[in-house]
mmCIF entry with sequence, helices, sheets and N, C-alpha, C, O atoms, coordinates in Angstrom:
data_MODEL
# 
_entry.id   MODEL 
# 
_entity.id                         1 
_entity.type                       polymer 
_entity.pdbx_number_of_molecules   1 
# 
_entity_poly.entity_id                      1 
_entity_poly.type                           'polypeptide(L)' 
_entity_poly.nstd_linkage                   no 
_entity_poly.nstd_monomer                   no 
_entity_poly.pdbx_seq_one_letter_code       
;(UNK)(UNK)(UNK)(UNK)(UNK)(UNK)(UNK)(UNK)(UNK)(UNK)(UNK)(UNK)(UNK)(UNK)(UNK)(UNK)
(UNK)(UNK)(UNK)(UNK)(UNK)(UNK)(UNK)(UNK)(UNK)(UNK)(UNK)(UNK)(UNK)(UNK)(UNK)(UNK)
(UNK)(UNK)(UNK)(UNK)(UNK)(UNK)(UNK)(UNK)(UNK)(UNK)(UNK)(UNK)
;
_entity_poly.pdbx_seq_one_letter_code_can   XXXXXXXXXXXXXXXXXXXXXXXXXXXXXXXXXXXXXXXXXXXX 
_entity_poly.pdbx_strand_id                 A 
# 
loop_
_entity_poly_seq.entity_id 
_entity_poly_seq.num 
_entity_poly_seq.mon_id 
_entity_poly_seq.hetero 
1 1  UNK n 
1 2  UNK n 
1 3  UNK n 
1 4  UNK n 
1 5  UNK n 
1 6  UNK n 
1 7  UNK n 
1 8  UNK n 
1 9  UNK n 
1 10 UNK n 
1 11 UNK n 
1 12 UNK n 
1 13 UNK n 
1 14 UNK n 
1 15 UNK n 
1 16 UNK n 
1 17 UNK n 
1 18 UNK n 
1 19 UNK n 
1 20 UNK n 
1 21 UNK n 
1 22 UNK n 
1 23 UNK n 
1 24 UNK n 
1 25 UNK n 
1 26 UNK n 
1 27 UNK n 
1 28 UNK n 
1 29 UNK n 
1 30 UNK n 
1 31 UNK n 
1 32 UNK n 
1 33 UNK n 
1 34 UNK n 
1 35 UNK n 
1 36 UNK n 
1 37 UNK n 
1 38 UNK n 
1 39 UNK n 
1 40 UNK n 
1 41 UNK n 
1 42 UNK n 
1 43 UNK n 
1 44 UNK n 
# 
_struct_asym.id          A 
_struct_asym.entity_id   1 
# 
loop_
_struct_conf.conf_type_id 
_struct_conf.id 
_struct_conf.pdbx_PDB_helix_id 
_struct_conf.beg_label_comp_id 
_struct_conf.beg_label_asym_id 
_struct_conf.beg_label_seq_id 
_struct_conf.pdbx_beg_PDB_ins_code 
_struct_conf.end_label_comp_id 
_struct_conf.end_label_asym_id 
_struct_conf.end_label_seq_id 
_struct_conf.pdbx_end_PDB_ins_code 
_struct_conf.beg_auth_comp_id 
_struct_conf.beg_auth_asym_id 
_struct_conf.beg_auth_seq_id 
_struct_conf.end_auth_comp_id 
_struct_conf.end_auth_asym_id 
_struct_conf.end_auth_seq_id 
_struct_conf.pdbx_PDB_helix_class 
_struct_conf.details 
_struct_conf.pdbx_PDB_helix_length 
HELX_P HELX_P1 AA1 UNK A 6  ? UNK A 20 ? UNK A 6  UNK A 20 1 ? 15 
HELX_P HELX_P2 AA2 UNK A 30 ? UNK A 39 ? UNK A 30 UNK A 39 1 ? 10 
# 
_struct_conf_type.id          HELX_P 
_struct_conf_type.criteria    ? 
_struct_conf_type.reference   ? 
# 
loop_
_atom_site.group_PDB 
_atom_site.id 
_atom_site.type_symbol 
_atom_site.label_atom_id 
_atom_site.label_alt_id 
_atom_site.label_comp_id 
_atom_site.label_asym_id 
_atom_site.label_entity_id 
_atom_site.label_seq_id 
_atom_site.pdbx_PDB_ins_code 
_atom_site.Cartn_x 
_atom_site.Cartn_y 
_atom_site.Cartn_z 
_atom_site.occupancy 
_atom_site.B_iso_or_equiv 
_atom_site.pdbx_formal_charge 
_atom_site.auth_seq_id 
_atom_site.auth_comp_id 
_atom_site.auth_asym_id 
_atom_site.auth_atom_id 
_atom_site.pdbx_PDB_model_num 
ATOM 1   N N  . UNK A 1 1  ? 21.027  -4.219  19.143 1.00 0.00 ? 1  UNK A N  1 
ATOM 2   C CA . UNK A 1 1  ? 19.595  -4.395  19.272 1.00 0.00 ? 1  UNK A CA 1 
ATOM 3   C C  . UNK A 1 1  ? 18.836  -4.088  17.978 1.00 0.00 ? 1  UNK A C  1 
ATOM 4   O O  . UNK A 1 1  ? 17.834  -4.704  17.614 1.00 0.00 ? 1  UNK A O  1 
ATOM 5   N N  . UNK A 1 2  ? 19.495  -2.923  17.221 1.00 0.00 ? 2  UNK A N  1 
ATOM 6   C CA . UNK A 1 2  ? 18.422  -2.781  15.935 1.00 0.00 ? 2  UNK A CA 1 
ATOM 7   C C  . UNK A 1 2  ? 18.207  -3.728  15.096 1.00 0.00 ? 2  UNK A C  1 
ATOM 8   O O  . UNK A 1 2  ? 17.213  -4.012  14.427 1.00 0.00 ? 2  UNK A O  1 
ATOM 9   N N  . UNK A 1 3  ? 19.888  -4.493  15.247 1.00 0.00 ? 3  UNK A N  1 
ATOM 10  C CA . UNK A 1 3  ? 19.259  -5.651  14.460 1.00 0.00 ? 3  UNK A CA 1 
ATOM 11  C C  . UNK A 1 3  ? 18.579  -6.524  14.028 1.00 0.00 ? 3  UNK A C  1 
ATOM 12  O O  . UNK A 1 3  ? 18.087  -6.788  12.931 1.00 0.00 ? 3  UNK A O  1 
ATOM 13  N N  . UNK A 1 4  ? 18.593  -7.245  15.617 1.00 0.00 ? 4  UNK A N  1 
ATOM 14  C CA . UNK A 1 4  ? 17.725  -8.280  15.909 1.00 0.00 ? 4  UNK A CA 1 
ATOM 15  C C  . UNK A 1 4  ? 16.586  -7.678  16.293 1.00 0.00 ? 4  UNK A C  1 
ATOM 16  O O  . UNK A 1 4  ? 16.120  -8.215  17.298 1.00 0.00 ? 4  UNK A O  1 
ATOM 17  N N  . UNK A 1 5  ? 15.777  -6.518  15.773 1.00 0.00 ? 5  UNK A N  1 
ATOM 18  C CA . UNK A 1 5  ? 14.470  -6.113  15.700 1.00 0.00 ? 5  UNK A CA 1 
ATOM 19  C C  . UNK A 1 5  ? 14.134  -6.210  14.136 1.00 0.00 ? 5  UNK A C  1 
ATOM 20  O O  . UNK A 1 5  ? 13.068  -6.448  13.569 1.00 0.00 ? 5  UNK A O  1 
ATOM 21  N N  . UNK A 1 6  ? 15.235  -5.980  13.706 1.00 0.00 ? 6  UNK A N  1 
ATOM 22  C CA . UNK A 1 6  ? 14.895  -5.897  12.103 1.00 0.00 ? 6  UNK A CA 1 
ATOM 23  C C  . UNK A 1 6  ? 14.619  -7.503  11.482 1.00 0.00 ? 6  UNK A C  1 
ATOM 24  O O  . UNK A 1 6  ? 13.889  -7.748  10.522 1.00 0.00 ? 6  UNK A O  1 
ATOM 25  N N  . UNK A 1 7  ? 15.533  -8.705  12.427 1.00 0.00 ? 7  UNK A N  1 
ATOM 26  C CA . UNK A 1 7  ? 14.849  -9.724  12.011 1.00 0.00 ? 7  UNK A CA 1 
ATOM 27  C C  . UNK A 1 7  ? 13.981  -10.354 12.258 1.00 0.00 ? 7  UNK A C  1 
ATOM 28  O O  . UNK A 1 7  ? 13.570  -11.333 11.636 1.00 0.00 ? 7  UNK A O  1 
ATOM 29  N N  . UNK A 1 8  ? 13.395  -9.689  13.607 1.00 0.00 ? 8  UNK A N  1 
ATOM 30  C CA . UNK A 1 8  ? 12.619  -10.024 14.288 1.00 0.00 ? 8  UNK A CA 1 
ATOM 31  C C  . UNK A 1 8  ? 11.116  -9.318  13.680 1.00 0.00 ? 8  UNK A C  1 
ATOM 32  O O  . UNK A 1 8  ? 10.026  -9.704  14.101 1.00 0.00 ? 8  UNK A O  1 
ATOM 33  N N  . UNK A 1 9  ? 11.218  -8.550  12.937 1.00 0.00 ? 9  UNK A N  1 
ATOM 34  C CA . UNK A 1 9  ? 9.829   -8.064  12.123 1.00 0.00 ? 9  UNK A CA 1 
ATOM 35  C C  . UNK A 1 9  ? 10.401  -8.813  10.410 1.00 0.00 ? 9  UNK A C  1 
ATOM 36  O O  . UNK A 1 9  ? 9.374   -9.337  9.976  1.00 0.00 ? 9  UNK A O  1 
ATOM 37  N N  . UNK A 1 10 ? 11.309  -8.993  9.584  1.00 0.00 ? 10 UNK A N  1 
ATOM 38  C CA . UNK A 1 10 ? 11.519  -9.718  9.164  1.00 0.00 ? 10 UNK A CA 1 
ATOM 39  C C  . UNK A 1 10 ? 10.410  -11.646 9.119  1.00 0.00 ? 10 UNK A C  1 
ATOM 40  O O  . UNK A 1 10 ? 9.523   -12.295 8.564  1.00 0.00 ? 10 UNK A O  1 
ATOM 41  N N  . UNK A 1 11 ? 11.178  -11.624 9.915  1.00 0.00 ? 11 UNK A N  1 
ATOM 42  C CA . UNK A 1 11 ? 10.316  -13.042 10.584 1.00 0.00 ? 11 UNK A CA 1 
ATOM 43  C C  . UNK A 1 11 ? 8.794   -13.043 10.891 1.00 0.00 ? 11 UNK A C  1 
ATOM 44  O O  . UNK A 1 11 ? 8.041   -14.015 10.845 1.00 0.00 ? 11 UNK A O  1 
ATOM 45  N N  . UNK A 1 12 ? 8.528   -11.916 11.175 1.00 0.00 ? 12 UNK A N  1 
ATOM 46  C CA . UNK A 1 12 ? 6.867   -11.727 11.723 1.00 0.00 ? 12 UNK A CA 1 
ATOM 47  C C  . UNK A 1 12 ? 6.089   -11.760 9.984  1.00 0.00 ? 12 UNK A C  1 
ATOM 48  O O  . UNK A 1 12 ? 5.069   -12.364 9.652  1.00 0.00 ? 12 UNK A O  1 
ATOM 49  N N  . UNK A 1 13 ? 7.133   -10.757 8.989  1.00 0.00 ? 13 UNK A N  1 
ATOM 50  C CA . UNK A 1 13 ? 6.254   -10.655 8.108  1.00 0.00 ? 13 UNK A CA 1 
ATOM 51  C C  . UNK A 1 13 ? 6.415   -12.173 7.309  1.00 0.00 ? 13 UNK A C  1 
ATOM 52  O O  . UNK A 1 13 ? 5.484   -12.638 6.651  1.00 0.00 ? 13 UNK A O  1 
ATOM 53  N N  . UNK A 1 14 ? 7.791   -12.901 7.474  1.00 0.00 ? 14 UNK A N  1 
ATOM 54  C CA . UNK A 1 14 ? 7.542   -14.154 6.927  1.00 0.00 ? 14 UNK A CA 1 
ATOM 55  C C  . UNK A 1 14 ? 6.213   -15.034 7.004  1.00 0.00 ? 14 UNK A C  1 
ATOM 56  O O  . UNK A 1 14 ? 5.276   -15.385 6.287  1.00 0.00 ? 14 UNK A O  1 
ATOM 57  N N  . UNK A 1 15 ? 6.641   -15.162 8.163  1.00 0.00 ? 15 UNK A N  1 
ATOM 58  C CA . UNK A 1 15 ? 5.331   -15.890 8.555  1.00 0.00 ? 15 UNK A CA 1 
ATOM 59  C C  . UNK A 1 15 ? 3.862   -15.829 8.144  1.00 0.00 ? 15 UNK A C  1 
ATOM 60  O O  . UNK A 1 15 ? 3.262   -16.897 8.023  1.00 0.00 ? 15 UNK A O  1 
ATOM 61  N N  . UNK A 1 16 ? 3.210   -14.647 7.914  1.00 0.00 ? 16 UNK A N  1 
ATOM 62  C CA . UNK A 1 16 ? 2.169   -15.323 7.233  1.00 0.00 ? 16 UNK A CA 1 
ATOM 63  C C  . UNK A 1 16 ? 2.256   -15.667 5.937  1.00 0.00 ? 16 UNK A C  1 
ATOM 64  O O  . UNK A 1 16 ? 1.214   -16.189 5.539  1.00 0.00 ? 16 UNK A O  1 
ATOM 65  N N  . UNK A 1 17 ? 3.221   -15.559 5.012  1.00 0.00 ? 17 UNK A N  1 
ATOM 66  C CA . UNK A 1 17 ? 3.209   -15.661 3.800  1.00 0.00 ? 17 UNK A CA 1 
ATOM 67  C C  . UNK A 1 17 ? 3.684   -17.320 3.545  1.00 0.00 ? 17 UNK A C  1 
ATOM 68  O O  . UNK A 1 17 ? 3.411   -17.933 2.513  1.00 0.00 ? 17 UNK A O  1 
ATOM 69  N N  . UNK A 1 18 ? 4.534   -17.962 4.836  1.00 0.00 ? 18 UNK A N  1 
ATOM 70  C CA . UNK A 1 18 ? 4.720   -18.816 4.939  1.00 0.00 ? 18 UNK A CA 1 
ATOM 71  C C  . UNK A 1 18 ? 3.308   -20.174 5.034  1.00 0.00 ? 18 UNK A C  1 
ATOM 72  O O  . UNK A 1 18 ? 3.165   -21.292 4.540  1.00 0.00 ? 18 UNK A O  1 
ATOM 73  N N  . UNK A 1 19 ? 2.357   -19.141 6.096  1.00 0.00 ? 19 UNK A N  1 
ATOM 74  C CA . UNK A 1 19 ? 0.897   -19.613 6.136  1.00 0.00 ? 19 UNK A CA 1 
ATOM 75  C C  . UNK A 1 19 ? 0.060   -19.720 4.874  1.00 0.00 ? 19 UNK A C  1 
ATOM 76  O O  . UNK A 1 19 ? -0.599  -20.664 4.438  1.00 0.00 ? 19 UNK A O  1 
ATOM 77  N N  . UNK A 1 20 ? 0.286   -18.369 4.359  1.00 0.00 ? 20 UNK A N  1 
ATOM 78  C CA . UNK A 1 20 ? -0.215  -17.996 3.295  1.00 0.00 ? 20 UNK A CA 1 
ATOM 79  C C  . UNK A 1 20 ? -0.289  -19.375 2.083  1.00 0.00 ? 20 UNK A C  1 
ATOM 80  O O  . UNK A 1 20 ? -1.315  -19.690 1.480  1.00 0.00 ? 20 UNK A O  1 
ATOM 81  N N  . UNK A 1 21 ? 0.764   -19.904 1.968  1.00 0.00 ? 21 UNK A N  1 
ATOM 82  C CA . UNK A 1 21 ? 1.319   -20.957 0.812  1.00 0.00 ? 21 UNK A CA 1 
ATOM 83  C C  . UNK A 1 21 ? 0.538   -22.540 1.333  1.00 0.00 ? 21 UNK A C  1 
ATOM 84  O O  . UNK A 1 21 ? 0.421   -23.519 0.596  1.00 0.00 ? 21 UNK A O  1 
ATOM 85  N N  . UNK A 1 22 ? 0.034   -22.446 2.889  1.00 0.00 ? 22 UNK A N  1 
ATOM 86  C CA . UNK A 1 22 ? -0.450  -23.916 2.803  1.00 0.00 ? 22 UNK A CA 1 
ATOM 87  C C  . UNK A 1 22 ? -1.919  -23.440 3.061  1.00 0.00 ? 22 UNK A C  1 
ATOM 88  O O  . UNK A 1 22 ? -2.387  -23.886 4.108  1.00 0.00 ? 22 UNK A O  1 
ATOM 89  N N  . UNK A 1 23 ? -2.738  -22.640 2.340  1.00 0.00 ? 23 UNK A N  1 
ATOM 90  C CA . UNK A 1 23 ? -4.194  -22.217 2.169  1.00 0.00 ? 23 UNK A CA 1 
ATOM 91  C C  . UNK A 1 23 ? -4.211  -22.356 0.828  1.00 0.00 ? 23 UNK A C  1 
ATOM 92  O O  . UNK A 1 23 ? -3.574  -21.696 0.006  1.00 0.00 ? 23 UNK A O  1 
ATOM 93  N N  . UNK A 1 24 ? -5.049  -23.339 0.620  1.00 0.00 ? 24 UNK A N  1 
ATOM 94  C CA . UNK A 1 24 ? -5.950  -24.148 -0.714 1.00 0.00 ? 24 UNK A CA 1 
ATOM 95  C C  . UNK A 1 24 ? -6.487  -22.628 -1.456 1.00 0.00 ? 24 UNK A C  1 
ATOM 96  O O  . UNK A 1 24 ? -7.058  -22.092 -0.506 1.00 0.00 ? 24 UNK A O  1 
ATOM 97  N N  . UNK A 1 25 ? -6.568  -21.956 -2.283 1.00 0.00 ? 25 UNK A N  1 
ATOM 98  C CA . UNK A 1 25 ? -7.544  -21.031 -2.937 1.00 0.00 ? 25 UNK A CA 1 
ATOM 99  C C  . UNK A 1 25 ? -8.759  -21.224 -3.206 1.00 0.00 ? 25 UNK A C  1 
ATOM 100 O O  . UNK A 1 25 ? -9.446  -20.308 -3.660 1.00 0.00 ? 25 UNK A O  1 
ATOM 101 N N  . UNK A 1 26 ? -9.402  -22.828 -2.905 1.00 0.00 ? 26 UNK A N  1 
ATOM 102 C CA . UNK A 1 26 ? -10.534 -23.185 -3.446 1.00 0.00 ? 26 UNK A CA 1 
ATOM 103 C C  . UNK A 1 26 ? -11.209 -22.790 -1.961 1.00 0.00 ? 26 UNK A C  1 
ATOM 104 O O  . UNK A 1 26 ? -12.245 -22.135 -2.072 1.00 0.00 ? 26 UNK A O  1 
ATOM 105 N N  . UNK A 1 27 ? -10.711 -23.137 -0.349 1.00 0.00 ? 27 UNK A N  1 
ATOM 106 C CA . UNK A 1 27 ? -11.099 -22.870 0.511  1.00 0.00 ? 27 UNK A CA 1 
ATOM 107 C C  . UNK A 1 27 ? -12.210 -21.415 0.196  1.00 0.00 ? 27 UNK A C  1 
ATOM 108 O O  . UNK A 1 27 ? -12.283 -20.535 -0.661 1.00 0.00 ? 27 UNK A O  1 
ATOM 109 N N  . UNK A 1 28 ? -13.026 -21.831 1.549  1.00 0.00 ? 28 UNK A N  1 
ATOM 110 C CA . UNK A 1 28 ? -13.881 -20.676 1.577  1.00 0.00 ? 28 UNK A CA 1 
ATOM 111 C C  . UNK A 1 28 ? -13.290 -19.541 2.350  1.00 0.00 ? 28 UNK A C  1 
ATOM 112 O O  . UNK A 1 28 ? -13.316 -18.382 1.936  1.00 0.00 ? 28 UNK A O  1 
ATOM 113 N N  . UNK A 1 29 ? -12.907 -19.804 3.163  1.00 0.00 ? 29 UNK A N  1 
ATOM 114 C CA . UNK A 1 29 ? -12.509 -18.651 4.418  1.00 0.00 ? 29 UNK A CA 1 
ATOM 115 C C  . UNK A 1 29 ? -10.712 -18.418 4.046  1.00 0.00 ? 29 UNK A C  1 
ATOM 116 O O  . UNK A 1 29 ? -10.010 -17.970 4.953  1.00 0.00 ? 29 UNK A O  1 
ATOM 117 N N  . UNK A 1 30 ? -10.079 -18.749 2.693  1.00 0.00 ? 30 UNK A N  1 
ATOM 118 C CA . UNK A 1 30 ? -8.823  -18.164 2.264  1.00 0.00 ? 30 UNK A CA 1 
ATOM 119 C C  . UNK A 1 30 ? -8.939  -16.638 2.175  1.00 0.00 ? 30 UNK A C  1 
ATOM 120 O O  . UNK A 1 30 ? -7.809  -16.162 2.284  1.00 0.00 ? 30 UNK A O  1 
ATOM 121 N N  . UNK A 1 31 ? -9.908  -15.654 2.014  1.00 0.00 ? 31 UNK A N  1 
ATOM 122 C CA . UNK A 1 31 ? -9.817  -14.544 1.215  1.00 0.00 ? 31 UNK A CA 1 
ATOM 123 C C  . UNK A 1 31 ? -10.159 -14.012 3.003  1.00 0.00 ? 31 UNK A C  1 
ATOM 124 O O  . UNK A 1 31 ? -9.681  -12.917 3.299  1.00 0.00 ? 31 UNK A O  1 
ATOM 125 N N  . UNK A 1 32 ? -10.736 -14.562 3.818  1.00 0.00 ? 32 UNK A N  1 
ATOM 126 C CA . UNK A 1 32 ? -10.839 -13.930 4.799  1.00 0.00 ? 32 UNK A CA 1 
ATOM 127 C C  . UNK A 1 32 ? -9.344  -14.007 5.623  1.00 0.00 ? 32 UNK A C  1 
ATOM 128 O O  . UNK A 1 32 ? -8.881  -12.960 6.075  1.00 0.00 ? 32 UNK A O  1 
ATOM 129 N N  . UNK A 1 33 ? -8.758  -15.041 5.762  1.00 0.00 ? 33 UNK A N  1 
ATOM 130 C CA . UNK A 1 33 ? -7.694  -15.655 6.160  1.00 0.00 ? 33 UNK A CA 1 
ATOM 131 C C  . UNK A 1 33 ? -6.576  -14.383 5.379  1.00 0.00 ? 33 UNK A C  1 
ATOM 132 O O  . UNK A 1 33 ? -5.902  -13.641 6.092  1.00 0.00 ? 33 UNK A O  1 
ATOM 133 N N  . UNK A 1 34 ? -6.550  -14.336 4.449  1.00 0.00 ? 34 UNK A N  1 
ATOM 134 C CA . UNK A 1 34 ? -5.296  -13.255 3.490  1.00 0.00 ? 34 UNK A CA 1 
ATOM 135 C C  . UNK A 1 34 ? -5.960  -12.070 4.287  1.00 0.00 ? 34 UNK A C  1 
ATOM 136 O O  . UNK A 1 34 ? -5.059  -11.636 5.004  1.00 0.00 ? 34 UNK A O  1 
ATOM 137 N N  . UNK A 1 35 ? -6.736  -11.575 4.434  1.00 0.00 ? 35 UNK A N  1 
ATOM 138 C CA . UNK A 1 35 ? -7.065  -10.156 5.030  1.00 0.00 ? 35 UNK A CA 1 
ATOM 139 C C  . UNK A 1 35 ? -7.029  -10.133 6.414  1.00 0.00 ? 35 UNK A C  1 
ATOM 140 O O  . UNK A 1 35 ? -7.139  -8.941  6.700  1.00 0.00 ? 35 UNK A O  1 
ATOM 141 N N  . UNK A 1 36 ? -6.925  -10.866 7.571  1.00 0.00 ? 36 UNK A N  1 
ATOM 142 C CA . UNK A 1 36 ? -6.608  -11.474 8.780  1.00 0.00 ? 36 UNK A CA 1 
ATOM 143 C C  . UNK A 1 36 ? -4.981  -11.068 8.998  1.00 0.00 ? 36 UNK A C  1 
ATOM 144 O O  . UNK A 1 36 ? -4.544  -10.468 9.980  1.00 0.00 ? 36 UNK A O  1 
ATOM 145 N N  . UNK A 1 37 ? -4.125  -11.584 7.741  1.00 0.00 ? 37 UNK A N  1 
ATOM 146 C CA . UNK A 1 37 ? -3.131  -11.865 8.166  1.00 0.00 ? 37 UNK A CA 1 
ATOM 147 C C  . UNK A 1 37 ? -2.352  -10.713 7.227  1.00 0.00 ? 37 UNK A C  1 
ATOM 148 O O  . UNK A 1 37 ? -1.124  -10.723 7.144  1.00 0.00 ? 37 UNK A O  1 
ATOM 149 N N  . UNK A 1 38 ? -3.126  -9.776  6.567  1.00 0.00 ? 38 UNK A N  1 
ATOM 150 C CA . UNK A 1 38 ? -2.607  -8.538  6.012  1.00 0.00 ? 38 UNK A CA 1 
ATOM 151 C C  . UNK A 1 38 ? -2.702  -7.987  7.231  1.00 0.00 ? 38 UNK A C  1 
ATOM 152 O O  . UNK A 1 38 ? -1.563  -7.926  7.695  1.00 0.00 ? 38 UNK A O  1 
ATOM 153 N N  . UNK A 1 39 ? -3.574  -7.511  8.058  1.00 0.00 ? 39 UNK A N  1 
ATOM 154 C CA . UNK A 1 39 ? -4.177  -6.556  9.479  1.00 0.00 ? 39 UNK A CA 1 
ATOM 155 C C  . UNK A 1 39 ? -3.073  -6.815  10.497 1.00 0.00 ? 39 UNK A C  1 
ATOM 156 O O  . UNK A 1 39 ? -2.659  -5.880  11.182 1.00 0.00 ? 39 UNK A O  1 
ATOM 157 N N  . UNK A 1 40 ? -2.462  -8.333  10.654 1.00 0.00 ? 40 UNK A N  1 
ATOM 158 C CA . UNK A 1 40 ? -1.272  -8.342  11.485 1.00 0.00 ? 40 UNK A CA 1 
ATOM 159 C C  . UNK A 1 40 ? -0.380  -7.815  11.145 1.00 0.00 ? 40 UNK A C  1 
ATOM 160 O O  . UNK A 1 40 ? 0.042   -7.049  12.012 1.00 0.00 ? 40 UNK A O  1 
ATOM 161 N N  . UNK A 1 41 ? 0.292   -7.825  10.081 1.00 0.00 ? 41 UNK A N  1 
ATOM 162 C CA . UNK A 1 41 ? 1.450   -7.726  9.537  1.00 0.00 ? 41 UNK A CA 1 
ATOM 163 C C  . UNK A 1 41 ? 1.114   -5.688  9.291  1.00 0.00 ? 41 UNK A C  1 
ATOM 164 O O  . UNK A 1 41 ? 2.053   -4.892  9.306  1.00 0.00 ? 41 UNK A O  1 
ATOM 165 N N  . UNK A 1 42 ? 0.137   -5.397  9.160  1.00 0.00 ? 42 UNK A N  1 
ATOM 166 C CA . UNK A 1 42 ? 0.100   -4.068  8.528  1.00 0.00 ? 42 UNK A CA 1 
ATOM 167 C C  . UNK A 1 42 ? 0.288   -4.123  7.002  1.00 0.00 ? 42 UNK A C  1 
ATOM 168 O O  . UNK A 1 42 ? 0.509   -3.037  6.467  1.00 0.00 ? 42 UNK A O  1 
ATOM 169 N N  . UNK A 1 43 ? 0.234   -5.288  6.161  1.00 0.00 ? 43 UNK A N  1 
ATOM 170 C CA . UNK A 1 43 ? 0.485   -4.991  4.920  1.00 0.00 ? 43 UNK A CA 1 
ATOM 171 C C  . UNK A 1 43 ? -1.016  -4.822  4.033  1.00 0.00 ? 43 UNK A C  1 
ATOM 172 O O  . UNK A 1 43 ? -0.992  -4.615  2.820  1.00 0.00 ? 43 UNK A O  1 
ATOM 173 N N  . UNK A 1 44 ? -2.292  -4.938  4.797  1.00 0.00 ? 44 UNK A N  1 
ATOM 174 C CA . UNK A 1 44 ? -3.593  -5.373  4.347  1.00 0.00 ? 44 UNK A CA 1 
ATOM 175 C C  . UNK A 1 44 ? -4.450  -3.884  4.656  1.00 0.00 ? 44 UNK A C  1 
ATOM 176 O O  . UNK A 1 44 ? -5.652  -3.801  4.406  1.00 0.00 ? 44 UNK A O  1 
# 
């Protein structure tokens, strides 16, 4: 089981960074969007 928790938060933190890469920087709501998806992850 520890494992597949470890890839299973693994995977959680992929994911927004995966999101992260198809947000334009010129967008307006990117900088809100990166701080959204820091607060999930706990990395923000």
């Amino acid at each position: 089981m520890p494992r597949e928790r470890v890839r299973e938060e693994t995977s959680a933190r992929q994911a927004p960074a995966d999101c992260e890469r198809n947000l334009h920087p010129a967008r307006p709501r990117t900088r809100e969007a990166r701080a959204l998806l820091g607060r999930i992850t706990g990395d923000g």
